[in-house]
MARBATI-353638 format. One line per 8 residues: number of its first residue (from 1); their letters; for each residue x, y, z of C-alpha. Coordinates in pm, whole numbers, m for minus. Layout:
<recs>
NUM	a	X/Y/Z | ...
</recs>
This chain:
<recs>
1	xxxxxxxx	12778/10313/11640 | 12667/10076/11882 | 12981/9880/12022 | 12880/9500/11963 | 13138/9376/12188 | 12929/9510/12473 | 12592/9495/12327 | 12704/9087/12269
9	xxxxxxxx	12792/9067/12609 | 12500/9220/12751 | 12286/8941/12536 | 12497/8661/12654 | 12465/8803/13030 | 12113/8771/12987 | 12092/8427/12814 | 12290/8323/13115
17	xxxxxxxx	12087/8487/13383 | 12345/8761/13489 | 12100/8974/13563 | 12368/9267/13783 | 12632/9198/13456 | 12333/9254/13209 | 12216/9554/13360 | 12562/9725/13384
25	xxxxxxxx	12636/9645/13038 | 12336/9701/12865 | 12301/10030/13054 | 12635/10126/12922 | 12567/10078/12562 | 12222/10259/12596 | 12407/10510/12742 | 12691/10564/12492
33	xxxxxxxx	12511/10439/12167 | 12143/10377/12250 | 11993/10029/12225 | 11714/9876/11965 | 11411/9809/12094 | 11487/9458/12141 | 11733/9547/12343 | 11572/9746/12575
41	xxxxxxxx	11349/9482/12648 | 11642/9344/12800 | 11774/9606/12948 | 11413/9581/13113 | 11397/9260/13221 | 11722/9219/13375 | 11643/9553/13545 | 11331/9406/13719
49	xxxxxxxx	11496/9106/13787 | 11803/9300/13998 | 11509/9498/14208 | 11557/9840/13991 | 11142/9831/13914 | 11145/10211/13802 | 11461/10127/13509 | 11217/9848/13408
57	xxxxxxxx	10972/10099/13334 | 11142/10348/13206 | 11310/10064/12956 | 11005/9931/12805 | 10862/10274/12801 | 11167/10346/12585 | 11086/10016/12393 | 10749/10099/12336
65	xxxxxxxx	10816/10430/12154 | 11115/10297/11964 | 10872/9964/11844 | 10602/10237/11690 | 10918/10422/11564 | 11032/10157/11354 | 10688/10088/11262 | 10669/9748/11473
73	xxxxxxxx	10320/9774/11617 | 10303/9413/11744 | 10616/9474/11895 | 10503/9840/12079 | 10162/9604/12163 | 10420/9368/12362 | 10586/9668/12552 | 10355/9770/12608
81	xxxxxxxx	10166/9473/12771 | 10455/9394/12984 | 10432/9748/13099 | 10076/9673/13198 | 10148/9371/13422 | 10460/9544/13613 | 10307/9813/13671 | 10012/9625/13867
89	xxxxxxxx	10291/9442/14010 | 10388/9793/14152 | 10029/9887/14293 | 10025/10179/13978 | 9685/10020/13864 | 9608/10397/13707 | 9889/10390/13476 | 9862/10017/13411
97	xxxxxxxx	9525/10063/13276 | 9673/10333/13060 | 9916/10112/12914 | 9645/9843/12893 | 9429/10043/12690 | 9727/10154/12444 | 9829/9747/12391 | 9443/9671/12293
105	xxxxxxxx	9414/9949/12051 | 9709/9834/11862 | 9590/9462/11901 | 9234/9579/11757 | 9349/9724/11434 | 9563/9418/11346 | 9404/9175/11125 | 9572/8880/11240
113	xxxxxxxx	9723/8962/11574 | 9745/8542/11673 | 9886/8521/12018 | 9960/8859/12119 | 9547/8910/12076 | 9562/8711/12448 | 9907/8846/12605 | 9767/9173/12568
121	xxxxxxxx	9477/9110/12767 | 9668/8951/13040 | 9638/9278/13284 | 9317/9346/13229 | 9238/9009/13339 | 9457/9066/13656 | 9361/9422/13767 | 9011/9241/13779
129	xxxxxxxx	9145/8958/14029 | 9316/9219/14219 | 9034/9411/14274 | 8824/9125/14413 | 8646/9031/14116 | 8764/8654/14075 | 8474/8496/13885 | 8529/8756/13617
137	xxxxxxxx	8888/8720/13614 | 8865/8329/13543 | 8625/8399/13249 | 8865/8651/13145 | 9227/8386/13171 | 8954/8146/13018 | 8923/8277/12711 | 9324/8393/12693
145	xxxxxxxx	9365/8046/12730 | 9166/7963/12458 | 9375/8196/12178 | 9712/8071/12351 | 9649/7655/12275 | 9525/7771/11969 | 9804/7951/11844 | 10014/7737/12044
153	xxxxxxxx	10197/7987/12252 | 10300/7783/12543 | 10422/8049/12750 | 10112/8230/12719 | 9930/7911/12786 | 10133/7828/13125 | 10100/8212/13278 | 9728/8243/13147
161	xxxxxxxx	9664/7874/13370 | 9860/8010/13672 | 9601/8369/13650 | 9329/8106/13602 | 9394/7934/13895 | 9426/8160/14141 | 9078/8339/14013 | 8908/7985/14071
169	xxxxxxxx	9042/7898/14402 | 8941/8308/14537 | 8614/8241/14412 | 8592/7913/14592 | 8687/7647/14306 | 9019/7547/14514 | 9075/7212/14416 | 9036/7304/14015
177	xxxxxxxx	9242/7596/14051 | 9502/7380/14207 | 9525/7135/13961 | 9548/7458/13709 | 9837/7523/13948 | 9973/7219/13932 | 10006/7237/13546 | 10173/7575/13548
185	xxxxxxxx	10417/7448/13801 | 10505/7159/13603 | 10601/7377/13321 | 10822/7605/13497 | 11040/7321/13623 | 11059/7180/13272 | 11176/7530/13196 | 10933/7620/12961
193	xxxxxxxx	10881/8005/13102 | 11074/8259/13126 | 11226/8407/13404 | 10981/8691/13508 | 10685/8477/13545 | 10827/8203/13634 | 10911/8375/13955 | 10579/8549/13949
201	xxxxxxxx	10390/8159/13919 | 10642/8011/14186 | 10597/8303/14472 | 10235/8328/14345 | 10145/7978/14388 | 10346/7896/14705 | 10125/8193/14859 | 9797/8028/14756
209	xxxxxxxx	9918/7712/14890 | 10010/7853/15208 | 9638/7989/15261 | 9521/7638/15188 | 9685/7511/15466 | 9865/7294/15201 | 10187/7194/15338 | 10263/6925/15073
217	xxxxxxxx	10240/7175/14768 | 10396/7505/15012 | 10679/7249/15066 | 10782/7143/14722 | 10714/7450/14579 | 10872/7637/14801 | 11202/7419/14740 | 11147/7450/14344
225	xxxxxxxx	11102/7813/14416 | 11486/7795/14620 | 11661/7617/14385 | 11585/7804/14126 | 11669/8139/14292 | 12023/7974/14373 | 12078/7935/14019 | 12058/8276/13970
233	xxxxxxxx	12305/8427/14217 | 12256/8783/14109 | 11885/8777/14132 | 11724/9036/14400 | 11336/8990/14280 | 11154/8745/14390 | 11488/8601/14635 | 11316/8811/14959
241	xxxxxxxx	10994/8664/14923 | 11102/8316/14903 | 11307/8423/15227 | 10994/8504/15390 | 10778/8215/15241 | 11047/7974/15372 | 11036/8167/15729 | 10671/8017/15729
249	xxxxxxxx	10758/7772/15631 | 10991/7639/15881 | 10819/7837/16173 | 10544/7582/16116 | 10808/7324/16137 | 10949/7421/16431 | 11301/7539/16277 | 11244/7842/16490
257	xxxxxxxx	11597/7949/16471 | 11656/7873/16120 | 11285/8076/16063 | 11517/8391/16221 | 11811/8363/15928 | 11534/8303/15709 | 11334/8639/15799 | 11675/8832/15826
265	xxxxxxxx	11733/8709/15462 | 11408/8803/15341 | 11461/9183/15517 | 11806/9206/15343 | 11683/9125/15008 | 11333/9340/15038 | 11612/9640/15118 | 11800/9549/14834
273	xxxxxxxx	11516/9594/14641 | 11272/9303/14576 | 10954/9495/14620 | 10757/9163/14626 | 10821/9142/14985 | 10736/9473/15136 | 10456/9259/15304 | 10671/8916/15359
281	xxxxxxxx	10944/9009/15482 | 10806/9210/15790 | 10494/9024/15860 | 10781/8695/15935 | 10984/8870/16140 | 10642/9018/16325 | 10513/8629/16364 | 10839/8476/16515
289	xxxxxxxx	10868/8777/16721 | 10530/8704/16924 | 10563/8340/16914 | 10895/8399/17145 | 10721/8693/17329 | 10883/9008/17183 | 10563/9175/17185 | 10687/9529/17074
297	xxxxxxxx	10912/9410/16818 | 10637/9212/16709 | 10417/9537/16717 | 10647/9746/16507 | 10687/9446/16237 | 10302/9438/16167 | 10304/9815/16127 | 10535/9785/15915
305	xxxxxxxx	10357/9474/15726 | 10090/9673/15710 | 10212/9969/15483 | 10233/9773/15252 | 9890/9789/15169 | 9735/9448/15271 | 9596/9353/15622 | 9882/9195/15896
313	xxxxxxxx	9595/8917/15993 | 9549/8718/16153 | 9923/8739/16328 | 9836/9091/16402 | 9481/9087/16568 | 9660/8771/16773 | 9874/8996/16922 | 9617/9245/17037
321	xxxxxxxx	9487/8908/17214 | 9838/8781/17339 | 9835/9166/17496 | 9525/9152/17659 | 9338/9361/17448 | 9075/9112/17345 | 8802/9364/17201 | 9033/9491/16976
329	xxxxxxxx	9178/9167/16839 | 8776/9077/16815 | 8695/9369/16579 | 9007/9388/16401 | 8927/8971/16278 | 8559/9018/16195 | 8643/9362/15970 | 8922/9108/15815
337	xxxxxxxx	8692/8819/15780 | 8426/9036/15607 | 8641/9149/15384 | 8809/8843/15258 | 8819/8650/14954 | 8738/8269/15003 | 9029/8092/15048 | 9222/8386/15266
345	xxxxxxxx	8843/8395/15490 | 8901/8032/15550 | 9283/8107/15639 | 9196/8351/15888 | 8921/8142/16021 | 9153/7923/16301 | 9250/8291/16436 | 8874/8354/16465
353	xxxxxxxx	8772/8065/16658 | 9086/8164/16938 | 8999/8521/16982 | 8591/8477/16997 | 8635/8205/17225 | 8871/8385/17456 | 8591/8724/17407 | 8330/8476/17566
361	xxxxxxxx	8150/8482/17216 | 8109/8103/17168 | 7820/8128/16905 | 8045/8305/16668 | 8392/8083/16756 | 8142/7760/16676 | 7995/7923/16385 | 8375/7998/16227
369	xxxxxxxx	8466/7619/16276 | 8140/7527/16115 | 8273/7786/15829 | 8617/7611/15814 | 8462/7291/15838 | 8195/7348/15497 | 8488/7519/15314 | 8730/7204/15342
377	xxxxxxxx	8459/6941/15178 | 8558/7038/14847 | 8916/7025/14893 | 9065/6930/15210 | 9459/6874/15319 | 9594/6662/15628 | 9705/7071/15793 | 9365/7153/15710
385	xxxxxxxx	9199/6912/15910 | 9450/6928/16198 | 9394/7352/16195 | 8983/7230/16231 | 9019/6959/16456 | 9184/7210/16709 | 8958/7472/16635 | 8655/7232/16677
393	xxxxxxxx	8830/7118/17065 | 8871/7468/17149 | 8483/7529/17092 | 8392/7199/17294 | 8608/7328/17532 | 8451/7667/17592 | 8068/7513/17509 | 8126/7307/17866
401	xxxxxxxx	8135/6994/17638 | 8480/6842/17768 | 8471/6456/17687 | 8423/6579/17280 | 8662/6846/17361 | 8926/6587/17484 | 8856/6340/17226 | 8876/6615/16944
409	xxxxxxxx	9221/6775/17110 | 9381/6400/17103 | 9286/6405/16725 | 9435/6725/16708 | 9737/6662/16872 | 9804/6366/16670 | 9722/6577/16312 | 9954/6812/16400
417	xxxxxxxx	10205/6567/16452 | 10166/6392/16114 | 10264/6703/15929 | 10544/6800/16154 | 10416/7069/16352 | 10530/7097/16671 | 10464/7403/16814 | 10045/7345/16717
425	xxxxxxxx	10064/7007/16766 | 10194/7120/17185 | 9886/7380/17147 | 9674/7079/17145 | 9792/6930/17396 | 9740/7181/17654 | 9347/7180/17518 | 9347/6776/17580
433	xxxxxxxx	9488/6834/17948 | 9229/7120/18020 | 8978/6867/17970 | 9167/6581/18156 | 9188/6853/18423 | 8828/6936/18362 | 8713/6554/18480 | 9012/6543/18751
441	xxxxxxxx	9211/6364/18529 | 9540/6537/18709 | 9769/6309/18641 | 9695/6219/18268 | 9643/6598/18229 | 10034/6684/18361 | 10135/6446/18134 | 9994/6637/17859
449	xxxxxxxx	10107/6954/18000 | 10456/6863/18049 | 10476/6731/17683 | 10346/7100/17562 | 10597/7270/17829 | 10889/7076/17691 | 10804/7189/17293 | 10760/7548/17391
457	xxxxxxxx	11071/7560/17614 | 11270/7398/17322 | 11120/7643/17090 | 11123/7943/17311 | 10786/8010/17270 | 10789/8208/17583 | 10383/8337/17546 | 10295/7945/17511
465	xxxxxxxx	10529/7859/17866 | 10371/8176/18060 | 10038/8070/17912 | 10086/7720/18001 | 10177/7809/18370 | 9824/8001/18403 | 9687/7710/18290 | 9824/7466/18543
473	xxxxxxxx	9773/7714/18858 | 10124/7834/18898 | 10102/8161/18786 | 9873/8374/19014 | 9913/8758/19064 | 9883/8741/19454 | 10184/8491/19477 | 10439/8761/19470
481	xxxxxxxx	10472/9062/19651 | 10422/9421/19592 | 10782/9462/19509 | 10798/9195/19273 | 10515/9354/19088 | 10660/9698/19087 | 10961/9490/18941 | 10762/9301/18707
489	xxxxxxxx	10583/9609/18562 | 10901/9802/18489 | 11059/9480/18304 | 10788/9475/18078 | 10854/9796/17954 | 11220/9729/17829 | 11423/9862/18115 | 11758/9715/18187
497	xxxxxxxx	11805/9553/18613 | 12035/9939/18624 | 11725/10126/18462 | 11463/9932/18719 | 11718/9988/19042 | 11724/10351/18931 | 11352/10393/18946 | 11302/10188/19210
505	xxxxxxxx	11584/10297/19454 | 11728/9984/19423 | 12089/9796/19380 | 12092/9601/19056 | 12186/9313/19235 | 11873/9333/19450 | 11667/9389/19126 | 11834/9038/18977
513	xxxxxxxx	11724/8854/19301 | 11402/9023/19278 | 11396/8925/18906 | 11480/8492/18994 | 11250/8538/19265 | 10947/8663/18991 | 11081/8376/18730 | 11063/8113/18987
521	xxxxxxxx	10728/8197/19093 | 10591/8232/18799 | 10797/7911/18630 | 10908/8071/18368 | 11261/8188/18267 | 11333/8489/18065 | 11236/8847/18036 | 11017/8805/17780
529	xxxxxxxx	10810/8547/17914 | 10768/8803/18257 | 10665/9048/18003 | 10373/8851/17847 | 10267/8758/18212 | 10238/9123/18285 | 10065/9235/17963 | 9820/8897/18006
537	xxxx	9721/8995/18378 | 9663/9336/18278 | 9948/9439/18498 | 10046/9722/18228
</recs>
């Protein structure tokens, strides 16, 4: 007999969102007594929510065969429809068609199956948006939409116009799929969802806003999406991707150091066991790692990213540029660009512009902000037009056509700085004082220098200062001495002043003075900037 002190509990834990307490004790009455079918949806739901994906399955496979059991078909339908959806959430889009296929058949012989007619189609309508078919999808969360406001399922209604709006804005319809967005948000923070996909709509939508270079929507979602992962203290999905969505977040506002708790967050809670951020978690820690010039940390992280499944872009072919291998970073972006969906082409499209300018292939860099430009008529954002405005100067730049270049890199400068981005907004700068420099404008041009040098120091965006110093003249191969270089090359590949003496047949304290004589030639200060100097001058 099933011990209803426990089983009580268990409900109550869930009610309350103690998802660790509800798994334990659910778990224990399954395991002693056995659990309804009703039950085990619990047990399945607070399993996914605590990270344990494969007790979610095996739950509501459990559920599913005790539903048809007890002759519950609407009920085994449901199971099995949930089963569908995690299990796409899980990359098993074999099985989830399986399951799919079961919840329809039970669905079709039903005479009235009201709601559950649309649920049931819910992963069907996915799978299609996952596998790059987003004009189909939105006729497909179209007509779910329609049986949910006619049977007057909200829930159904709310996660059918979040699947809805990310199939219009991938098949180019961005400003009505936000404002389907924008509905389905609304509803979660009136709490009219439950838990699973309401953290499946917040992550989901955040994501989209972040490829629309919408900072007003990333940032308030992005906050809803926080506090309501701190009012459930024992949830593990869903926490590491906010991590890592926050890590973006603040490396854009140059919280650089809180971007690093952020990432190491995000990594904790991806290793505890929200699967949602096997692609988060490391691409962040990748990005702030070659923003400060830890190129093979940096390297490793995008590997990692990578195994996921989905493309490290464009932080990863911006690497292969920050490392001097420019032909690489040029094919890797053009495979990624081709194929993109709209609104992650246009994301990557900024990245484009830097690496075909700096490959010498202007028609294609002007082409790309031309792209960018088109895309953002529909539905444009202040980060938007900063990200173009840039893009636009860097073109000018490179076409020879320097007064537009400098008048386009002031308007860039000041974008950047209206959304509170520092680090781009310094970026600019340096583009306005190569064209000041460009029409012997020194003196206006330091001034723009030394405003970029100060952000990237304060930042330690060491790339950006050794970049910089190229830029201004003081960083020139031939200005130190065949020692230095011998030094130089063995610091950029990790070893320690004891490891470089060693190979060198040097003291360590000779290597150090060696070492402050490289920094002050070069004007830069750490180890990691000398390292990007080396890799950028094709010294290793």
């Amino acid at each position: 007999m099933i011990s209803s002190s426990d089983l009580d509990a268990g409900r109550t834990a869930v009610a309350e969102r103690r998802w660790a307490d509800a798994c334990e004790l659910l778990a224990r009455v399954e395991a002693r007594d056995g659990l309804r079918a009703s039950d085990l949806e619990l047990l399945a739901t607070a399993a996914l929510l605590r990270g344990e994906a494969r007790a979610c399955i095996e739950a509501l496979s459990r559920a599913y065969s005790a539903h048809l059991g007890a002759g519950d078909n609407a009920g085994a339908a449901r199971s099995a429809g949930w089963l569908a959806l995690n299990l796409i959430e899980q990359g098993d889009f074999t099985n989830s068609v399986l399951w799919a296929a079961r919840a329809m058949r039970i669905v079709g012989a039903m005479a009235q199956p009201g709601a559950l007619g649309g649920f049931v189609r819910m992963a069907p309508a996915v799978g299609q948006l996952g596998s790059g078919n987003p004009t189909e999808a939105a006729h497909a969360f179209e007509e779910i939409l329609e049986i949910a406001q006619r049977e007057g399922d909200r829930e159904l209604e709310v996660f059918t116009r979040f699947g809805w709006g990310k199939s219009l804005i991938e098949s180019g319809s961005v400003a009505e799929g936000f404002r389907q967005l924008d509905q389905a948000i609304a509803a979660v923070g009136a709490g009219e969802v439950a838990p699973l996909p309401t953290g499946v709509i917040l992550c989901g939508a955040v994501s989209d806003a972040v490829l629309a270079f919408d900072l007003d929507r990333t940032t308030a979602w992005t906050a809803e999406l926080g506090r309501w992962c701190a009012e459930q203290p024992q949830l593990i999905a869903f926490s590491g991707q906010r991590h890592a969505i926050e890590a973006g977040l603040l490396l854009v506002r140059g919280a650089w150091p809180e971007a690093a708790t952020a990432v190491e967050f995000a990594l904790a809670r991806f290793r505890a066991g929200d699967y949602r951020a096997i692609w988060g978690a490391p691409y962040q820690h990748a990005e702030l790692s070659r923003l400060r010039g830890a190129f093979h940390s940096a390297e490793e992280s995008y590997r990692r990213a990578g195994e996921s499944g989905w493309e490290p872009q464009p932080g990863l072919s911006l690497l292969h540029l920050a490392l001097g291998r420019t032909q690489r970073a040029q094919d890797e972006i053009r495979r990624s660009v081709a194929g993109a969906d709209t609104i992650t082409r246009r994301f990557l499209l900024p990245a484009v512009v830097e690496i075909e300018v700096a490959a010498g292939d202007h028609g294609a860099a002007r082409r790309a902000v031309d792209e960018l430009r088109e895309g953002s008529r529909a539905a444009t954002t202040p980060m938007l037009d900063a990200a173009i405005a840039a893009a636009d100067a860097r073109v000018l730049l490179a076409e020879g056509r320097t007064a537009d270049a400098l008048d386009t890199a002031r308007v860039a400068a000041r974008a950047w700085d209206a959304v509170g981005a520092p680090y781009e907004g310094a970026r600019a700068r340096v583009l306005a004082g190569r064209a000041l420099h460009a029409i012997d404008e020194v003196e206006e041009a330091r001034v723009q220098f030394d405003a970029a040098r100060a952000v990237f120091l304060a930042l330690g965006a060491e790339p950006a200062v050794a970049e910089l110093a190229l830029v201004i003249g003081h960083r020139r191969g031939g200005v130190l001495t065949p020692r230095e270089l011998e030094v130089l090359r063995l610091v950029s590949t990790g070893l320690t002043n004891r490891g470089i003496g060693v190979k060198l047949s040097l003291s360590e304290k000779t290597v150090a003075r060696h070492l402050a004589n490289i920094f002050g030639k070069l004007g830069i200060s750490t180890r990691a900037a000398a390292t990007a100097y080396a890799y950028e001058n094709g010294l290793v």
